[in-house]
C-alpha positions as a Markdown table, in Angstrom:
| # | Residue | x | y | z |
|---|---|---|---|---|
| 1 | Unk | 149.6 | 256.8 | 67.3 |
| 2 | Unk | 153.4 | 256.5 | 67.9 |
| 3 | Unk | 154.2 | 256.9 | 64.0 |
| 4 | Unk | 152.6 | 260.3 | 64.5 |
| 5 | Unk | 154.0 | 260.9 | 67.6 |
| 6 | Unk | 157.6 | 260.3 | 66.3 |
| 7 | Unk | 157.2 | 262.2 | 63.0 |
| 8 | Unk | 155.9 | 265.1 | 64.7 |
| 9 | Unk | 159.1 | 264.7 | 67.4 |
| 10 | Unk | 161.3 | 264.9 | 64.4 |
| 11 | Unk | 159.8 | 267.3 | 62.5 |
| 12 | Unk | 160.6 | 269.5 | 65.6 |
| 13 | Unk | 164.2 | 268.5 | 66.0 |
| 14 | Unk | 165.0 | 269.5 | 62.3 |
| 15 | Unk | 163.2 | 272.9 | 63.0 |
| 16 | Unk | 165.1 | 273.5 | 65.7 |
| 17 | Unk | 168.7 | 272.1 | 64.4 |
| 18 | Unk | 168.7 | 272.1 | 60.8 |
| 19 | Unk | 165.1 | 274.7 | 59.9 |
| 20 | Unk | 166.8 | 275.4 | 56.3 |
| 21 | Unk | 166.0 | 271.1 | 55.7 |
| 22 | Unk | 163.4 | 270.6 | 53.1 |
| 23 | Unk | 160.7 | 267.5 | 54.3 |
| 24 | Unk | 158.2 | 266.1 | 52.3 |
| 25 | Unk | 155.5 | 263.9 | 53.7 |
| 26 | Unk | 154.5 | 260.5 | 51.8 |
| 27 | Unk | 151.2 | 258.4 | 52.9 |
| 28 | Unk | 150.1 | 255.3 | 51.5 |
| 29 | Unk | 147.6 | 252.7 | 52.1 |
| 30 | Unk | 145.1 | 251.0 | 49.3 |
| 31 | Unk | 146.2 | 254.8 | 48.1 |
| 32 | Unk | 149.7 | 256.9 | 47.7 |
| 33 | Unk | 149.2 | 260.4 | 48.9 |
| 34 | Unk | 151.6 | 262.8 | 48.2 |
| 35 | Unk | 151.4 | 265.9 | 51.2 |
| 36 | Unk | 154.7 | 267.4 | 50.0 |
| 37 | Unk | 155.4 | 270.2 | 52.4 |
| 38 | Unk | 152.2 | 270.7 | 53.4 |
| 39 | Unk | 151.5 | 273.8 | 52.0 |
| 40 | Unk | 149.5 | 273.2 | 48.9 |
| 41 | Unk | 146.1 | 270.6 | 48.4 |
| 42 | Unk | 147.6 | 266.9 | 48.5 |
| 43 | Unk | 147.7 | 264.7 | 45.2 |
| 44 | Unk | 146.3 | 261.5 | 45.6 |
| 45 | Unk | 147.0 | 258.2 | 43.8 |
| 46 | Unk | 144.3 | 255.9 | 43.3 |
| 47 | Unk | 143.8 | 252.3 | 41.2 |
| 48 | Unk | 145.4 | 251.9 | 38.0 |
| 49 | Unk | 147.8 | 254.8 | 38.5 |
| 50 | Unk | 149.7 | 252.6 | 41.4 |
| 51 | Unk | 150.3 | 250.2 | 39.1 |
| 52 | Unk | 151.9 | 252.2 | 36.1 |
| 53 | Unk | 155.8 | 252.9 | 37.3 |
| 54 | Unk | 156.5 | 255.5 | 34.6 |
| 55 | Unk | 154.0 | 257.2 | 35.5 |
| 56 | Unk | 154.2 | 257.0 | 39.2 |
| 57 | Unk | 158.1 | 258.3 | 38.4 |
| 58 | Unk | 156.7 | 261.1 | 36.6 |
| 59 | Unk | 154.6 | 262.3 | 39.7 |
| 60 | Unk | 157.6 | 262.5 | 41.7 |
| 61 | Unk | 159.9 | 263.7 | 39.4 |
| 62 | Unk | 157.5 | 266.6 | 39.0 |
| 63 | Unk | 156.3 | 267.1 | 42.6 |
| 64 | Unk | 157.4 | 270.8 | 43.4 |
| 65 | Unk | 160.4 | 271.1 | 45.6 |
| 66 | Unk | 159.2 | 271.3 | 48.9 |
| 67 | Unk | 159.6 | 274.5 | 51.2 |
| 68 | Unk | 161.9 | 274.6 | 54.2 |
| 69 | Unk | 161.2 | 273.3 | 57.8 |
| 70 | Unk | 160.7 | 276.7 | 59.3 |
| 71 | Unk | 157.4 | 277.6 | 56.6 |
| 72 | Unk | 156.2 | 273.9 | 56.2 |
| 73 | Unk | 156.1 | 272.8 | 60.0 |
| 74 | Unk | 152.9 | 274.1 | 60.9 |
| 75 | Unk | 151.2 | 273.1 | 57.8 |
| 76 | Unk | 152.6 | 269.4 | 58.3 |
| 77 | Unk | 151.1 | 268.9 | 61.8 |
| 78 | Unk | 148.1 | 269.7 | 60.4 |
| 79 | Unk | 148.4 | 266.7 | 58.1 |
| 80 | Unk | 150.1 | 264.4 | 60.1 |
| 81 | Unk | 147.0 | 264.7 | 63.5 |
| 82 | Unk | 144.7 | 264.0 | 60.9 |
| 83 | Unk | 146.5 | 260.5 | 59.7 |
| 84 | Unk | 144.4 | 257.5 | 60.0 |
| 85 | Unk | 144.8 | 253.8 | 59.7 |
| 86 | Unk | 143.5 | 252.1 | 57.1 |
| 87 | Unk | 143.0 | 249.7 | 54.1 |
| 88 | Unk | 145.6 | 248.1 | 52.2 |
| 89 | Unk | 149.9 | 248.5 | 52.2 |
| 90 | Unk | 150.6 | 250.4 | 48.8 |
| 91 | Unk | 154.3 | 250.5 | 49.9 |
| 92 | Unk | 155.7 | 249.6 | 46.5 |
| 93 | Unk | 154.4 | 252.4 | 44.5 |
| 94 | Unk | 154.9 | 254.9 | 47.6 |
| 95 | Unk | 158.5 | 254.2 | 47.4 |
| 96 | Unk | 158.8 | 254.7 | 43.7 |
| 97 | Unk | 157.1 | 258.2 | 44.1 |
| 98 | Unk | 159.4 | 259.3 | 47.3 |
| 99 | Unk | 162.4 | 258.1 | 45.9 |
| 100 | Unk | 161.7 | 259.7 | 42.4 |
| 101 | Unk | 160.6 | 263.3 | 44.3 |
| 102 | Unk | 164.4 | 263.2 | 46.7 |
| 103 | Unk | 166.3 | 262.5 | 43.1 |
| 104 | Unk | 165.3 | 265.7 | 42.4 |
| 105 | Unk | 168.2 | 267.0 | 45.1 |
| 106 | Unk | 171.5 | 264.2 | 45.3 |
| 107 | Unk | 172.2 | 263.4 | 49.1 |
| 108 | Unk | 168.5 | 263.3 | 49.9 |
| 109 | Unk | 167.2 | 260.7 | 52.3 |
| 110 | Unk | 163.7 | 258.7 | 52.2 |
| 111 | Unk | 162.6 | 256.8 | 55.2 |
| 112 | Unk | 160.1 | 254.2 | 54.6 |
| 113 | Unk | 158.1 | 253.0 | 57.9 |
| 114 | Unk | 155.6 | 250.8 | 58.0 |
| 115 | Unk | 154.0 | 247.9 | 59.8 |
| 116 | Unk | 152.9 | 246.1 | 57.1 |
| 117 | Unk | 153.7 | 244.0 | 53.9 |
| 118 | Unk | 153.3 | 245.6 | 50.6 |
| 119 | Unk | 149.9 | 243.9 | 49.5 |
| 120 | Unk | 149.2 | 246.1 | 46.2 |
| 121 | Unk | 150.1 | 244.8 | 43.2 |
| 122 | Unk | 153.3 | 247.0 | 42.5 |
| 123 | Unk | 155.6 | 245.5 | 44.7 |
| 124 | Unk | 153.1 | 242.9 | 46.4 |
| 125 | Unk | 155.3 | 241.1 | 49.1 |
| 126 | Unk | 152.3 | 239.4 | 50.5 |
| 127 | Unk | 151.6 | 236.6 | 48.3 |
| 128 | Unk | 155.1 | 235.3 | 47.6 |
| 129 | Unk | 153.8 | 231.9 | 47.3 |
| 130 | Unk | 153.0 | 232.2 | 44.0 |
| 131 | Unk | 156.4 | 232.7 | 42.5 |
| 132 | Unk | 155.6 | 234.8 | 39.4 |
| 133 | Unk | 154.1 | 237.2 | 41.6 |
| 134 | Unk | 157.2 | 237.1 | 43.9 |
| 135 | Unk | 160.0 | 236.8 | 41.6 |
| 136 | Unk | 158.1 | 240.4 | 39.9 |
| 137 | Unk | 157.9 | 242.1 | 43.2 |
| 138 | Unk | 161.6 | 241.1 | 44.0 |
| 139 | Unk | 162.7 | 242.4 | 40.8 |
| 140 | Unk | 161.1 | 245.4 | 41.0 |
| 141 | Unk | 162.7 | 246.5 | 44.7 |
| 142 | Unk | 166.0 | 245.5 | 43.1 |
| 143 | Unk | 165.3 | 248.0 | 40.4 |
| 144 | Unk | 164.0 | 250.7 | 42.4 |
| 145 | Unk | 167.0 | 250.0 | 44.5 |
| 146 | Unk | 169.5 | 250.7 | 41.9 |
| 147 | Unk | 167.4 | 254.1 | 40.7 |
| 148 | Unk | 168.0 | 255.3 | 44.0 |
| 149 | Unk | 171.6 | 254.4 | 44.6 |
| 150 | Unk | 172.2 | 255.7 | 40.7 |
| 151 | Unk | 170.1 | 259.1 | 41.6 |
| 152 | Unk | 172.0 | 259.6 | 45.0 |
| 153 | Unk | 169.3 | 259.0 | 47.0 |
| 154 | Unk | 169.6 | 256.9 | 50.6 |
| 155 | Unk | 166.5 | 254.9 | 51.4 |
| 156 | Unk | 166.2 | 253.8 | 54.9 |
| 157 | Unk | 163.8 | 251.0 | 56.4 |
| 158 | Unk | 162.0 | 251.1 | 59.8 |
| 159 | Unk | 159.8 | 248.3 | 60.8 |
| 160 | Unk | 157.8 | 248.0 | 63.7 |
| 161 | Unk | 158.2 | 244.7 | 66.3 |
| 162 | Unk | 156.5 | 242.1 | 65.6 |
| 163 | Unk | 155.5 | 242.4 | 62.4 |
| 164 | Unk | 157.0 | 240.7 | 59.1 |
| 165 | Unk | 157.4 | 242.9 | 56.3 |
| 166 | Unk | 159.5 | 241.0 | 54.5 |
| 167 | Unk | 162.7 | 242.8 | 55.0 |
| 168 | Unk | 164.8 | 240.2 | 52.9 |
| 169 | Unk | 163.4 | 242.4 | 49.3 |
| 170 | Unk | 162.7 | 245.8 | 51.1 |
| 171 | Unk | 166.1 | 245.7 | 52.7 |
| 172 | Unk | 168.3 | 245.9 | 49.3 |
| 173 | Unk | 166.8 | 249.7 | 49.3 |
| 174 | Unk | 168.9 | 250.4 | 52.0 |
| 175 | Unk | 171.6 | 248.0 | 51.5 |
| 176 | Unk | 172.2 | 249.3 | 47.4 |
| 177 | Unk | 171.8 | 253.0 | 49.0 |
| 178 | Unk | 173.8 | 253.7 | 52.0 |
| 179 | Unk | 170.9 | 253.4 | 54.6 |
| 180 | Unk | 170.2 | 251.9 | 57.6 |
| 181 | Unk | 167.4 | 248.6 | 58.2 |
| 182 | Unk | 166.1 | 248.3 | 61.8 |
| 183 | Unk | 163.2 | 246.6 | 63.5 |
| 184 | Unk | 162.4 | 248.6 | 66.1 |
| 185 | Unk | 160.1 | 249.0 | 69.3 |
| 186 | Unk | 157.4 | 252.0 | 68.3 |
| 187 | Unk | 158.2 | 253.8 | 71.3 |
| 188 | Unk | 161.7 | 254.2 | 69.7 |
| 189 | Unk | 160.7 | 255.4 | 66.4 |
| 190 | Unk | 161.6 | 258.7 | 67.2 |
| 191 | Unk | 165.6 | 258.2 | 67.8 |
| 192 | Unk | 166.0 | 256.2 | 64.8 |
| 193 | Unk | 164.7 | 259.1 | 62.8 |
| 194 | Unk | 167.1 | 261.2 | 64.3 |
| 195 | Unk | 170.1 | 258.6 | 63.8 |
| 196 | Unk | 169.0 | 258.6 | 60.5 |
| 197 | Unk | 168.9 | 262.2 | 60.2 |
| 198 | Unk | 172.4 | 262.8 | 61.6 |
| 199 | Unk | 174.0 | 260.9 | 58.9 |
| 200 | Unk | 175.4 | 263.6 | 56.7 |
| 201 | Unk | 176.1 | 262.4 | 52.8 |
| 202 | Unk | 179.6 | 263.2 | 51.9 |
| 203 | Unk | 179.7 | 261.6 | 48.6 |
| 204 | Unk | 177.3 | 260.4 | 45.9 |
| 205 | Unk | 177.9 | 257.8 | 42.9 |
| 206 | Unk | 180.3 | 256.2 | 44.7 |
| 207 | Unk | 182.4 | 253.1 | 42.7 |
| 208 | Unk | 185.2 | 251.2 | 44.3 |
| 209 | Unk | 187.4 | 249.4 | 42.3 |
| 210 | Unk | 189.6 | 247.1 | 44.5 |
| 211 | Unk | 192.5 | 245.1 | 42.5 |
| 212 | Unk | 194.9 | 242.4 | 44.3 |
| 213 | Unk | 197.1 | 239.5 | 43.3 |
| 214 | Unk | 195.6 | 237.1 | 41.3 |
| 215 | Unk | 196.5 | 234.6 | 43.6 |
| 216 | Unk | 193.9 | 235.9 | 45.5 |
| 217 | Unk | 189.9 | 236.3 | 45.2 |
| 218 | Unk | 187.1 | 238.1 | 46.6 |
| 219 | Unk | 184.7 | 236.0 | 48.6 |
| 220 | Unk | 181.1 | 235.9 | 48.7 |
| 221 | Unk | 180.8 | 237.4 | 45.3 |
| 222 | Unk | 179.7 | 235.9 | 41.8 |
| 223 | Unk | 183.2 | 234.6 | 40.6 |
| 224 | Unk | 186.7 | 233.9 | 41.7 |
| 225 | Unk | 188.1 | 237.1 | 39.9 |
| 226 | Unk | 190.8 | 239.1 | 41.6 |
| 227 | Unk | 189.3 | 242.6 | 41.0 |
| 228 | Unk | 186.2 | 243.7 | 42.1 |
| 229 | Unk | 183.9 | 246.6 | 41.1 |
| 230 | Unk | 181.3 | 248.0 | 43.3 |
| 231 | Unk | 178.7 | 250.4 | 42.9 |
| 232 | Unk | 178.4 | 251.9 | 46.3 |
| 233 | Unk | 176.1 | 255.0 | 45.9 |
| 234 | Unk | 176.1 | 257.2 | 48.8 |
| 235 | Unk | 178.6 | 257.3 | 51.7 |
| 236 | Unk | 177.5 | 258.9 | 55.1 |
| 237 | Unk | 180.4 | 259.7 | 57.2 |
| 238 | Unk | 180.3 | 256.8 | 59.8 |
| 239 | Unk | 180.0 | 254.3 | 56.6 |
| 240 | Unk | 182.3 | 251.5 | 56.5 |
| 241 | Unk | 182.9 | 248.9 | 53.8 |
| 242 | Unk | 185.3 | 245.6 | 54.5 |
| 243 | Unk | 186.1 | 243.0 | 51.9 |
| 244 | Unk | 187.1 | 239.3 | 52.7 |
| 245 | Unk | 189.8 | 237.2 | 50.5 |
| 246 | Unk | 190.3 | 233.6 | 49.7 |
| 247 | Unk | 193.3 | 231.8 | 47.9 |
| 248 | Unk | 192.8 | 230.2 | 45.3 |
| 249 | Unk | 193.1 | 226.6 | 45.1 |
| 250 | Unk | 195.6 | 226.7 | 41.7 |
| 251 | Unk | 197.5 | 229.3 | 43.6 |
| 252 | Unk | 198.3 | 227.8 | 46.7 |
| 253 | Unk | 202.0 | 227.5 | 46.4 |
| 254 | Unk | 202.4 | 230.1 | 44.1 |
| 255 | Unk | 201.1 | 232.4 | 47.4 |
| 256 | Unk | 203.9 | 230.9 | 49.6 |
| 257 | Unk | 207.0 | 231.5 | 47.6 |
| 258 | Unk | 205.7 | 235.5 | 48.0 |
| 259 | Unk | 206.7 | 237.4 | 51.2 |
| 260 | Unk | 204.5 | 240.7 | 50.2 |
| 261 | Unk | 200.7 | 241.2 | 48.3 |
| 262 | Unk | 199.9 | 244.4 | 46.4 |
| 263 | Unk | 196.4 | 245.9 | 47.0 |
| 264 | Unk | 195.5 | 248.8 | 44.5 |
| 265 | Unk | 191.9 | 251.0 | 45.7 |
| 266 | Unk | 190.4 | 253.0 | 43.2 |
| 267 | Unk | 187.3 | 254.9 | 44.6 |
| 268 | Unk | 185.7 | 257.5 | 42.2 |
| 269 | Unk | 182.7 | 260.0 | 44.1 |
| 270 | Unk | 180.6 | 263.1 | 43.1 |
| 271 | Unk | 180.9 | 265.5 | 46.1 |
| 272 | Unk | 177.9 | 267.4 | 47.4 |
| 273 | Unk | 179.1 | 270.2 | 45.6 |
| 274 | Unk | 179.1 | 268.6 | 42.2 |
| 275 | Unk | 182.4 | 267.9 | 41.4 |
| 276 | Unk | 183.8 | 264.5 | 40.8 |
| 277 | Unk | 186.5 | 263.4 | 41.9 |
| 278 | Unk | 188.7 | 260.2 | 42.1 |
| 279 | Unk | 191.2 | 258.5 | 44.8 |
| 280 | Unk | 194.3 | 255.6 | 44.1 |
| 281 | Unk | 195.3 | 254.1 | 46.8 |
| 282 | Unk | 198.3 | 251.2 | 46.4 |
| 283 | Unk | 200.1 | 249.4 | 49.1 |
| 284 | Unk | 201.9 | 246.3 | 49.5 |
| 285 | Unk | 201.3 | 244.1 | 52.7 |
| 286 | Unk | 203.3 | 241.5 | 54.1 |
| 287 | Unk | 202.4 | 237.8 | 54.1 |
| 288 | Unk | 203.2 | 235.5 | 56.7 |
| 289 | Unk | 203.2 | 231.6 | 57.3 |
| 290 | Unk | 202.4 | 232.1 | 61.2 |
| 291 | Unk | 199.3 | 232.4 | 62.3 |
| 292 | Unk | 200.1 | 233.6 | 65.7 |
| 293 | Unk | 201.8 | 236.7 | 64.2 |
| 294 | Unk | 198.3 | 237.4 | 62.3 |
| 295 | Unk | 197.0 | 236.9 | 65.3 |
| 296 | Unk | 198.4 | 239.6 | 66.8 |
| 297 | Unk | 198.5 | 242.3 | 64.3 |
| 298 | Unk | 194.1 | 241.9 | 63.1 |
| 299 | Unk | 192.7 | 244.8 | 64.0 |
| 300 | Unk | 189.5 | 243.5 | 65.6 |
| 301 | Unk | 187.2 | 246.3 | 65.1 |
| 302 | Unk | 187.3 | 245.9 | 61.2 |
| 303 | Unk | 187.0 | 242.2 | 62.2 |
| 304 | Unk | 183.8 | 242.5 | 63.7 |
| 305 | Unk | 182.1 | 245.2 | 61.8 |
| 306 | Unk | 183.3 | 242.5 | 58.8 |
| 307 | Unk | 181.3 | 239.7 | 60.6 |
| 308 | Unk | 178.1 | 241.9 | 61.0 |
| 309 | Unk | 178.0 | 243.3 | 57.8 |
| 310 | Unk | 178.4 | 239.6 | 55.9 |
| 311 | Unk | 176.3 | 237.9 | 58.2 |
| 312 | Unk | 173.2 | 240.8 | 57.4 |
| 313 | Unk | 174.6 | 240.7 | 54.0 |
| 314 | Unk | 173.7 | 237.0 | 53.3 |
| 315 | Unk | 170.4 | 237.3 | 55.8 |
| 316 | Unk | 169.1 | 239.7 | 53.6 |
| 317 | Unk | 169.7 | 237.6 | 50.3 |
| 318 | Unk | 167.6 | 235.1 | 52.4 |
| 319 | Unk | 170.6 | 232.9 | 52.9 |
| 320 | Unk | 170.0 | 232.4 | 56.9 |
| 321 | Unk | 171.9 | 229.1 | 57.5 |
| 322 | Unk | 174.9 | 230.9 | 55.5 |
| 323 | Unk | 174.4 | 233.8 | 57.6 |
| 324 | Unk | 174.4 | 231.6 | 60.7 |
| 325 | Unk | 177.7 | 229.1 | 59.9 |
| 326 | Unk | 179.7 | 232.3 | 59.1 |
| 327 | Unk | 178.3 | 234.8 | 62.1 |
| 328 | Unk | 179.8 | 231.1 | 64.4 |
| 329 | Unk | 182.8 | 231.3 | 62.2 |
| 330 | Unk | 183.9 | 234.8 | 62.8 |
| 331 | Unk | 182.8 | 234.7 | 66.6 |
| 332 | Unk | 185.2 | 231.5 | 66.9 |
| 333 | Unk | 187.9 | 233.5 | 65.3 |
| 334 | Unk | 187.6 | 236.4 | 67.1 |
| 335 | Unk | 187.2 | 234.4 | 70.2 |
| 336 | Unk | 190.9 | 232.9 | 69.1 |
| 337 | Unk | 192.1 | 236.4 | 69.0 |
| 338 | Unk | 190.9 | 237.2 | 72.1 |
């Protein structure tokens, strides 16, 4: 099986790179097993305890820290040839009971693959015609999404080709955390792990507090305000955030009597050490009336990175035709630039 194949692939590159990495190993069908590192007689989950989120929480919460690479490999190939598929998709209470057992270490990752839509009743994603059901199962991913991002934790979503596993809901684990949300070919399970992997944490409870004229506004957020406050969570060293403003309407000619903005950052972070810290940055930018000078000063890598990042942003709140008219948008800008 190429889920095997890849874990095992991985399990090798951490021992040989990184052997001092702790892995614990998380199965779940129409029941959660929890294999930890291998070493000790699995725990397994069954009926009315999937159901019960407290006490799913508890069990990971209270898992034992799981050994190092370099004494649990052996013991986890074991496990892993003996994997089987089978039954139902208990995804929902699987990824409560990971994400609880990494909280127990901020920076930790959790990497959720599957194939198939959550179908239990924690979490069901399969029967989202009935809206009750639906509206519960979204509400409890946006809940479990915010646990993680508040505990430190990164979630990361791999789903396999052709298959629809709903990635609008499961994809605001990785979205509210820090982590990454591919569909990918099973043959190339194996190097998104290791992307993954390679993505070292360099803060945790990250908040961004961005403050600008109050002629201006943040787009694509709840209201017209000219300060914004967002809960990051964890920042991998590659990470990138971009923000997009709009004028507004009762400030139109107030905006063109100005020939500079002030901008104000405030970004506080817990380091992987502990300590927290906290960053101001203030600057004042220049304003313009001609769009050919714009033109020539936009940095056009932010520009893009901006254009994936809304355009996934408003896929994954199941906005797709908003998704679409601004992806066009920024390709006709860039295009402009160009």
């Amino acid at each position: 099986m190429a889920v095997q194949e890849a874990i095992i692939q991985t399990l090798d590159y951490l021992f040989e790179t990184s052997p001092r990495t702790r892995v614990a190993l998380v199965t779940f069908n129409n029941e959660v097993t929890i294999y930890g590192d291998g070493l000790a007689p699995p725990r397994t989950l069954r009926d009315f305890e999937l159901i019960d989120q407290n006490y799913l929480k508890k069990q990971g919460v209270e898992a034992a820290q799981p050994h190092c690479i370099l004494e649990s490999r052996d013991a986890l190939y074991r496990h892993i040839h003996q994997l089987q598929e089978c039954g139902a998709t208990a995804l929902g209470p699987a990824a409560l009971v990971s994400i609880a057992m990494a909280s127990q270490k901020q920076g930790s990752k959790v990497i959720i693959s599957t194939d198939g839509r959550a179908n239990t009743i924690l979490g069901n994603l399969e029967d989202i015609k009935d809206d009750k059901i639906y509206q519960s199962s979204k509400l409890f991913y946006s809940h479990l999404a915010e646990y993680a991002m508040m505990q430190g934790v990164i979630v990361s979503v791999l789903t396999v080709e052709g298959t629809d596993c709903r990635l609008p809901e499961l994809g605001q684990l990785a979205d509210k955390t820090g982590g990454k949300v591919n569909i990918t070919n099973p043959a190339n399970l194996y190097n998104e792990f290791q992307l993954i992997l390679e993505d070292d944490v360099i803060a945790t409870n990250v908040t961004t507090t961005f403050i600008v004229d109050d002629s201006l506004y943040f787009k694509y957020e709840d209201d017209m305000c000219s300060k914004n406050v967002k809960h990051v969570g964890n920042v991998v060293r590659d990470m990138e955030i971009t923000f997009e403003f709009g004028i507004k309407d009762s400030k139109l000619k107030k905006i063109q009597e100005k020939t500079a903005l002030p901008f104000q950052l405030q970004i506080g972070f817990r380091l992987p050490d502990g300590q927290c810290a906290y960053r101001i940055i203030t600057q004042e930018k220049p304003t313009t009336k001609h769009s050919a000078i714009v033109k020539d000063h936009v940095n056009l890598g932010v520009l893009q990175i901006h254009a994936a990042q809304i355009s996934a942003r408003l896929a994954l709140e199941g906005r797709m035709q908003d998704a679409q008219k601004e992806a066009l948008a920024q390709k006709k800008l860039i295009e402009e630039i160009l």
